[in-house]
N, C-alpha and C positions, 0 to 999 in steps of 0.2 A: 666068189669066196663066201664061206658060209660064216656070218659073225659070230665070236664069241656069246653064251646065254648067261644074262645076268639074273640074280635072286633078290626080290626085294621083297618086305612086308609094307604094306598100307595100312594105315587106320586113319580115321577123319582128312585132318589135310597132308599129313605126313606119309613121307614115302622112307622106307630105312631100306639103305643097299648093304645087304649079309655080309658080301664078299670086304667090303670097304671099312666096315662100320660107319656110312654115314649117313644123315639124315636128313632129309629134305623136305621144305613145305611150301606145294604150290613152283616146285621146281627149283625156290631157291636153299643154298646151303644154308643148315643151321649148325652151327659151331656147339662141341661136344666135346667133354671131356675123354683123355681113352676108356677110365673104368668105367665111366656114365654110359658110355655107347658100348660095353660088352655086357654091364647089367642092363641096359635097354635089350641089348639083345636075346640072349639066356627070357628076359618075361615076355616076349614077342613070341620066342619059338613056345612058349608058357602060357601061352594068353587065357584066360579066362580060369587058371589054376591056381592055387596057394600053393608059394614057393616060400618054403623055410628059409631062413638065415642063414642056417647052414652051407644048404645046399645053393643059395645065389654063391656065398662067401666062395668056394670051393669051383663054382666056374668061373667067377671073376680074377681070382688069384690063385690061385690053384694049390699048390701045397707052400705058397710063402703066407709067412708068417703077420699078419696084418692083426689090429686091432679091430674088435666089432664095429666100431664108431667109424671106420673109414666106409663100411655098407653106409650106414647113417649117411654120412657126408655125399656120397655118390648120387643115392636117389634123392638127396633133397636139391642136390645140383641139375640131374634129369627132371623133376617135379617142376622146378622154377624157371628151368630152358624152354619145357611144353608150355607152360601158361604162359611167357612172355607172347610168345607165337600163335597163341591161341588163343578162347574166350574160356573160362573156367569151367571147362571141360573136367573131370575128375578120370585120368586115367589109371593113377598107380593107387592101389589099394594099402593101406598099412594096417596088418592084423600085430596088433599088439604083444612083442614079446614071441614072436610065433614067426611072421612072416609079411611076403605082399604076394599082392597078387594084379597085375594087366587086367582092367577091366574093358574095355576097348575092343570091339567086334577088330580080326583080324587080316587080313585079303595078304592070302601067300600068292607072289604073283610071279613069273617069269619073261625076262622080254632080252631081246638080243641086241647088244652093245655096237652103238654107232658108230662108224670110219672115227669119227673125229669127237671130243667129246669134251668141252672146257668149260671145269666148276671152279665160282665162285667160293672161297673162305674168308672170313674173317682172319686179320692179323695179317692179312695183304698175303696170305698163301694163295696162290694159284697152281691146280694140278691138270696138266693136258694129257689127255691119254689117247694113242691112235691106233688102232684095229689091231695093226701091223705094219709093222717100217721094213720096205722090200732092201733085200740086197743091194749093194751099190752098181752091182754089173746093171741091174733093172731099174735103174733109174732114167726119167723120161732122160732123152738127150739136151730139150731146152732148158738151161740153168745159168742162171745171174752171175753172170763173170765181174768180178767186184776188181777194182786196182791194183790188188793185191796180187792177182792171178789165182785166190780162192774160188772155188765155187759153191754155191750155196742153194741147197733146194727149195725154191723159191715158196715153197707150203710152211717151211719152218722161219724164213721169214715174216712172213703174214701171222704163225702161230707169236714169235714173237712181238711183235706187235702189239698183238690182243692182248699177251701176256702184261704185256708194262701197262695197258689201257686198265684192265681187269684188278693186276696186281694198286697200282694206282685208287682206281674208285674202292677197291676193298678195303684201303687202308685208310681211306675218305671216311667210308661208312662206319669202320672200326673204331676212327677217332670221336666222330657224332656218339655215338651209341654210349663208347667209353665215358664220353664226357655228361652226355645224358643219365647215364648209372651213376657216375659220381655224384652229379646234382642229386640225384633221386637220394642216395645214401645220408649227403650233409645236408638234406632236409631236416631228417630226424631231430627229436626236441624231446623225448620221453623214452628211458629206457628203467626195463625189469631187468635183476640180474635173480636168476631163481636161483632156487639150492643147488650147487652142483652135486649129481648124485653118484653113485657107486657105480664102474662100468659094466659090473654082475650081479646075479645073483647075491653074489656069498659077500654081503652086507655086515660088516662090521663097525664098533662103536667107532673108532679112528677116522675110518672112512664118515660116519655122520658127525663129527665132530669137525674135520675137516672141509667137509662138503659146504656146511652150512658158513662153519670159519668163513674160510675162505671168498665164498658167495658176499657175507657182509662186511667184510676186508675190501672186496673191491666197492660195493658200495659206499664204503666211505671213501674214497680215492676219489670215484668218479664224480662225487657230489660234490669236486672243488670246481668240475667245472658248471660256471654259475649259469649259463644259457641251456643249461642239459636237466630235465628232470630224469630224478631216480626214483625209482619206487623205496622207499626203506625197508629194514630188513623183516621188521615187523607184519608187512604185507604182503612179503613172498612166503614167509616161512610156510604157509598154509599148503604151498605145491611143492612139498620135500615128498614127491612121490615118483619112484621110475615110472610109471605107468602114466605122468602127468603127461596129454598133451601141450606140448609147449603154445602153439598158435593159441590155443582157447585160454591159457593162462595170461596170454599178452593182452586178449581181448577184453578179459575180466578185470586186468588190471588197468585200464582203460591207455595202453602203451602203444608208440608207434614199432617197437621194435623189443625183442627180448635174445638175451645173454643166455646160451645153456651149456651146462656144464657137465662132463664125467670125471670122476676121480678114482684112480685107486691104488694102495701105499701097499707095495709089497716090500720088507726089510727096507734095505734103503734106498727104494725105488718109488717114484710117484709118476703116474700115467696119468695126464690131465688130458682130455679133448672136447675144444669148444666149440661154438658154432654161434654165431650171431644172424638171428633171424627177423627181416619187417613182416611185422604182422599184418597186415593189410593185405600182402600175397603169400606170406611163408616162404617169399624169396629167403636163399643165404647170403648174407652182406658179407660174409668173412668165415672162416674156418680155419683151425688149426691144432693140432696135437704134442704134444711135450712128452719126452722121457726122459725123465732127468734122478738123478740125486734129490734124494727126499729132504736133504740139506739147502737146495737150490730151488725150493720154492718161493723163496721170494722174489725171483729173475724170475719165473714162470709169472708170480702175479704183475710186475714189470711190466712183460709184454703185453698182457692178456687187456692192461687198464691201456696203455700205450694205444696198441692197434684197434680198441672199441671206440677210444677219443677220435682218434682219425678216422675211423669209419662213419664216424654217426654227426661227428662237428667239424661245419667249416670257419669255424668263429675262433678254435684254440688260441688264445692269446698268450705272451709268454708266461703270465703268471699262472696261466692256468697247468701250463707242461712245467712248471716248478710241482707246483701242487703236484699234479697226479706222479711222476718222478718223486716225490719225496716217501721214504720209506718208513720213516721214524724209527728204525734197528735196521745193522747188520750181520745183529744173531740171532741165526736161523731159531736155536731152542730158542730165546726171547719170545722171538716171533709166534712160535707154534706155542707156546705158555699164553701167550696174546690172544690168538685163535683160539684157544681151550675156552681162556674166560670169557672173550664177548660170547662162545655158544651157550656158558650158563649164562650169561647174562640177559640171552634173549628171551630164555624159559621165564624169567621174570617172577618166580615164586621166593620166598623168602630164602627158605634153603639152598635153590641156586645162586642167588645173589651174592649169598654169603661166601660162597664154593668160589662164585666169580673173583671175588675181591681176592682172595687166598694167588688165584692164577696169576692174575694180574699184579700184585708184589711177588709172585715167582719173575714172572717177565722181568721187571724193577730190579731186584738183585740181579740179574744176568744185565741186563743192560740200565744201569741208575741214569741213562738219558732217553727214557724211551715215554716220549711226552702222552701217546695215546695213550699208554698202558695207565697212566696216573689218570688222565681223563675218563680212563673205561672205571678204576676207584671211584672216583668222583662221582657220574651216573649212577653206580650201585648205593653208594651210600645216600645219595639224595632219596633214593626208590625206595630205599627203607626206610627212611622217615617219614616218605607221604607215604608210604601205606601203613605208618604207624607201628611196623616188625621191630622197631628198635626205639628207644630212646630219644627225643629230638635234640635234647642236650649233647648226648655222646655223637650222634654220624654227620648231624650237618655243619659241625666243628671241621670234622674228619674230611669231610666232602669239599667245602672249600680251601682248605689244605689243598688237598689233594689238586682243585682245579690251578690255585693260583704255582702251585709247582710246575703242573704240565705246560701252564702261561710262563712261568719264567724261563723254560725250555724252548717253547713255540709258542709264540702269541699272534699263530695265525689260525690253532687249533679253535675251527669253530664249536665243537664239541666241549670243549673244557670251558667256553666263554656262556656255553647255555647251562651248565651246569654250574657255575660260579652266581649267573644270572636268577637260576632258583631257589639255590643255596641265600641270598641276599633277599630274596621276595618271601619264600617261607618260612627262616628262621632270624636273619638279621630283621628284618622290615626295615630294610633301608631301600624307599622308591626311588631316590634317582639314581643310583647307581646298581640297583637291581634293571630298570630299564635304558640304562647304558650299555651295560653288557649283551639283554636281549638283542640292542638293535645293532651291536658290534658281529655277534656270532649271523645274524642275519646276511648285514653286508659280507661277511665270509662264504655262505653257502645261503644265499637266498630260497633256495627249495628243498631246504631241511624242514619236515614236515614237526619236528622235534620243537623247534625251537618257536614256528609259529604257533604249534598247541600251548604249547608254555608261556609263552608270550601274552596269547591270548587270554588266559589265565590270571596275570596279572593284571591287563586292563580291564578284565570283566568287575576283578576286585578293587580299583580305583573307580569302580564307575562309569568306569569310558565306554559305555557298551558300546557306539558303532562302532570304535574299535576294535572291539574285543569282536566283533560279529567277525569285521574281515578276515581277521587273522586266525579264527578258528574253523573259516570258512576256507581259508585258503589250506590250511592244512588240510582240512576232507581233501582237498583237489590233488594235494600233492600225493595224498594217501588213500584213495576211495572208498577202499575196504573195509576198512578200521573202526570196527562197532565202538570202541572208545572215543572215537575222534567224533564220531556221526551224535553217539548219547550226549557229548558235550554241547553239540552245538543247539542241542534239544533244550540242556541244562541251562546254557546263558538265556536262551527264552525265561525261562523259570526265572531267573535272576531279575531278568529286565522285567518282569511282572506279566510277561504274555505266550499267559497260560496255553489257550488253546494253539498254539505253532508250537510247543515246548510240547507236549502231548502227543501231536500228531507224528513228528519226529521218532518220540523214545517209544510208542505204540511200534513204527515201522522197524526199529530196530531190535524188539522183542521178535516182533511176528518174525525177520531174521534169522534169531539163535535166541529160541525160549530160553536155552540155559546159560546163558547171559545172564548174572546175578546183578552185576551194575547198570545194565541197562533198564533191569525192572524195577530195582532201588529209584533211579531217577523219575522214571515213570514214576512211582509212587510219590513221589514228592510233589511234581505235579498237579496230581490228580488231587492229593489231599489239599494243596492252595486253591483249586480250582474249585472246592467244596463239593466231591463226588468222592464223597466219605464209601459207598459200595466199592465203586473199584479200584478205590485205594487200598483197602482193605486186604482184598483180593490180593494182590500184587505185595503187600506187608507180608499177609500169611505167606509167598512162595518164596521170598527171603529170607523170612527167619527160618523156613525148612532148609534152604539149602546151608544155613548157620548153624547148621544141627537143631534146630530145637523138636522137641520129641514128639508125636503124637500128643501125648499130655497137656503138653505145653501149647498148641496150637489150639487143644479146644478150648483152653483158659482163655486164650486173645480172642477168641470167636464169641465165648460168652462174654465177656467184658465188653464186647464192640455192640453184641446186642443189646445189653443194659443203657450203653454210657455215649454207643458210637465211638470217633476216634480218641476220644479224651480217656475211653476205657481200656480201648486196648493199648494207647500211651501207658497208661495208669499201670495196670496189670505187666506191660512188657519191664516198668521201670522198676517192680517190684522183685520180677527174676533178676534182673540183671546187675541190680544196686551191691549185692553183697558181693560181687566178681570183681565189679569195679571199684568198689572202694579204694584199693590201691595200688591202681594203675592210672598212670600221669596221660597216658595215651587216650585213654576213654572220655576224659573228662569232660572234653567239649561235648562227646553225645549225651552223657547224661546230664548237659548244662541244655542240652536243646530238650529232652524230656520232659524237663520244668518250664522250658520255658512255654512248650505247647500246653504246660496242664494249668499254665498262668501264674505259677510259683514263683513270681520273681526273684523275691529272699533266697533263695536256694539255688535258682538259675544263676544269678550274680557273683554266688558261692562257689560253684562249679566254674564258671569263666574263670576268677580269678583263679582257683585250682591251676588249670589248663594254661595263663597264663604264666605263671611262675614256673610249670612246662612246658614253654615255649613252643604249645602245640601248633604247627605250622596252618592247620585250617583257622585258624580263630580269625584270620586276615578277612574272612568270608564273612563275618558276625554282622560288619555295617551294610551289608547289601543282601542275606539271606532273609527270605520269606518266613522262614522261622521263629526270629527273632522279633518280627514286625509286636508282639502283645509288650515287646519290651520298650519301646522307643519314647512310648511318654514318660519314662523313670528317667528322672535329673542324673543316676549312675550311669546309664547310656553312652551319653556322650562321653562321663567321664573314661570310661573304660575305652571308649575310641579313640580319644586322646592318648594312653599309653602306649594303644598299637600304631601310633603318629596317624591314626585312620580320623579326626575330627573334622575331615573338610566332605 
């Protein structure tokens, strides 16, 4: 009898049989999803071509109706089955936006199907397939006469046999392997969650407002649990790009695994689909898609924090599944007025901030218990005050309002305990219960990158420098990326008096992002304590340009520095700027450091106290700035440190 001809493709150690969709390596079965093993196949009979989305979408599913993201989902499940089974080989190509394409030399091969033929699966499936099963008249005449008076063909015995043996060890192997993937999963200790971004093209503001929302929505969730580093949102926003590889984003982010997300809100419809990835192979740890009521996104973020805990922690403890379970509203507009304002509040420019606050007492009215939304006030109005956009009198009033509300709401919110915490160090100057609070919101979320920069902030201005080192060092770790966090740690150099490690730092972090204004501000502080008056200079002049100052003006500091060196172009910068600042409460401390560089004490003194009765929040920096050093033998000195309880 002539056997049936089977069709298989080869490439390296894998064999794919056409007729079956399955695939095999080295003989043995490798377990396959269905769409994984019809897009595997569709780019085999493809090999070495670019095959559009389109046209994979279209043979995979044919005319049902599917989202792009389940392509996505397919090939990264075929991507991560190849490499487990093999050495990092690069088979499936990803052209961006366009297609993939089988890179892989391809052996179309044909071979004729054995009498007998028993594959191994995974999930304890076993499938026996035989040539052909003759008629009963053609059966041999010896056959197993069982008690019964059955008879039974003693091959299909034997087959059964194998089968329970087979079926048996597959579900041996299947439990090893399963339990080996789980461990591999709740290893994880670091996760990104990037922006999630539009699932098209046709990119609208909702959608970016949403994408990013929601992105730092879950990051705050997940940061309750305390054994799981998150990146903050700070650090991701940079990859709000469709075009961003996700693997090379986890890499940079120095992450074991990364969160990605699609969004898109049609009327009252939202389409979310995720996909949790370890970056180390680009396995997928998890995937899943939502179509829901655009009212029903907070159950979509639910899930989404829910199944990434499970997935990545074997450590959840109950308080931690309170945490990530807790929603702080269950109104939806609340909710999305919440999302509006943390997305201005990330932009972090004045005008945002202000937009933010607005959103965030929209949220408050729709829900008067909704503790983050006070907490996310709080943040804002602290941010205006260090950066001097408002008054220090009017917001850091407003700011701890705001914190110890969201605390009489929740006072597990470690967000409102760090912003209570700076609120207390920059404008009360009350140390021990500014650093009660720091170390309350810590024990909360130990790897809030937020709260050690802050922190560290504080103890730099007590003095404490090796403290103040760990904790701004540990924030770099939490947050690697973060030119502000990196210039900082440059800056307490500066503090501690050692110059050249302060230098080397805020030098790398220019060479970075030239246009980085505070990083080359630092740098120039620096330098100028370090008495390399040249390239301090240098680094002054690229400042006040980006401050607007005008052509005109830049060659007046150039001449003045040639006359006088830095005490000229001190000189000459405090002459432009003296009639702006007159009367403004906010400046006053820098025009109190302008004298105090030109030796003017009388007038430095003049200016502090100014700034004092402005309760300008840097003054706390006065006992430990390098600036201030011409000041320290005036018997006023002390007195003045004394008012800001700074005397010790």
């Amino acid at each position: 009898m002539v056997n049936p001809v089977k069709h298989f493709y080869e490439f390296g150690p894998f064999r794919f049989d056409a007729e079956r969709h399955r695939l095999f390596r080295l003989g043995e079965p490798v377990p396959l999803s269905p769409k994984a093993a019809e897009a595997l196949l569709v780019l085999l009979q493809n090999a070495g071509q670019l095959l559009e989305r389109e046209r994979l979408m279209e043979a995979v599913w044919g005319d049902t109706f599917v989202e792009d993201a389940n392509l996505t989902v397919a090939i990264s499940a075929l991507r991560k089955t190849l490499a487990q089974h093999n050495d990092k080989t690069e088979y499936i190509e990803t052209i961006p936006r366009v297609g993939y394409r089988f890179l892989a030399d391809v052996r179309d091969t044909h071979d004729e199907l054995a009498p007998l033929v028993i594959e191994k699966r995974t999930l304890s499936r076993t499938v026996i397939e035989e040539e052909l099963i003759p008629e009963a008249s053609s059966l041999p005449t010896r056959q197993l006469q069982l008690a019964g008076g059955s008879k039974f063909n003693r091959w299909w015995f034997v087959a059964a046999g194998v089968l329970l043996v087979v079926g048996l060890t597959s579900f041996l192997v299947w439990r090893a392997r399963a339990r080996g993937t789980a461990a591999a999963h709740k290893s994880i200790n670091s996760l990104a969650v990037l922006p999630f971004k539009p699932l098209n093209d046709a990119t609208r503001s909702d959608d970016e407002y949403l994408g990013l929302g929601l992105s730092d929505s879950l990051i705050t969730r997940l940061s309750n649990v305390k054994h799981l580093t998150i990146r903050p949102t700070g650090a991701i926003i940079r990859f709000n790009n469709p075009k961003q590889d996700v693997i090379a984003a986890g890499k940079q982010l120095q992450v074991e695994s990364v969160l990605d997300g699609r969004i898109q809100h049609e009327g009252d419809r939202v389409r979310v689909t995720v996909q949790l990835f370890r970056v180390s192979d680009g396995a997928t740890l998890w995937a899943e898609s939502f179509d829901e009521r655009f009212t029903d996104l907070l159950a979509v973020q639910d899930r989404i924090s829910r199944h990434v805990a499970e997935v990545v922690s074997e450590k959840l403890t109950n308080e931690d599944q309170q945490q990530i379970a807790k929603r702080g509203t269950d109104n939806a507009e609340a909710f999305h007025a919440y999302l509006k304002g943390r997305y201005a509040w990330n932009k972090r420019t004045d005008e945002e901030l202000k937009k933010a606050i607005t959103l965030f007492q929209r949220a408050i009215d729709l829900d008067p218990t909704y503790a983050a939304a006070y907490a996310g006030m709080a943040y804002c109005y602290v941010s205006l005050g260090d950066y001097n956009a408002a008054p220090a009198k009017e917001v850091f009033p407003l700011a701890k309002a705001s914190a110890m509300k969201a605390l009489e709401i929740d006072d597990q919110l470690a967000e409102a305990h760090t912003a209570l915490a700076h609120t207390r160090f920059l404008f009360d100057w009350d140390w021990p219960n500014a650093e009660k609070e720091y170390q309350h919101a810590l024990e909360l979320q130990p790897n809030n990158a937020t709260a050690h920069h802050w922190y560290g902030w504080f103890l730099i201005a007590m003095g404490r420098t090796d403290e103040a080192m760990r904790e701004i060092k540990r924030a770099e770790e939490l947050d690697p990326l973060s030119l502000i966090i990196k210039a900082n740690v440059g800056n307490f150099y500066y503090f501690a008096r050692q110059y050249d490690q302060a230098i080397e730092i805020q030098q790398k972090v220019v060479d970075t992002d030239p246009s980085f204004v505070q990083g080359r501000r630092k740098l120039a502080f620096s330098l100028e304590a370090k008495g390399l008056e040249q390239e301090a200079i240098k680094q002054w002049l690229n400042v006040e340009a980006n401050f607007g100052a005008t052509p005109e003006m830049l060659a007046s500091y150039s001449k003045a520095f040639a006359r006088e060196g830095l005490k000229g172009y001190w000189r000459a910068a405090l002459q432009t700027d003296i009639e702006s600042w007159k009367n403004s409460e906010a400046t006053a401390a820098a025009v109190a450091s302008y004298y105090a560089r030109l030796g003017d004490r009388d007038q430095a003194f003049l200016w502090l106290n100014k700034s004092y009765e402005a309760h300008d929040p840097w003054l706390v920096y006065t006992s430990i700035s390098p600036v201030y050093d011409n000041l320290r033998g005036d018997p006023r000195f002390p007195t003045f440190l004394k008012q800001l309880h700074l005397e010790n």
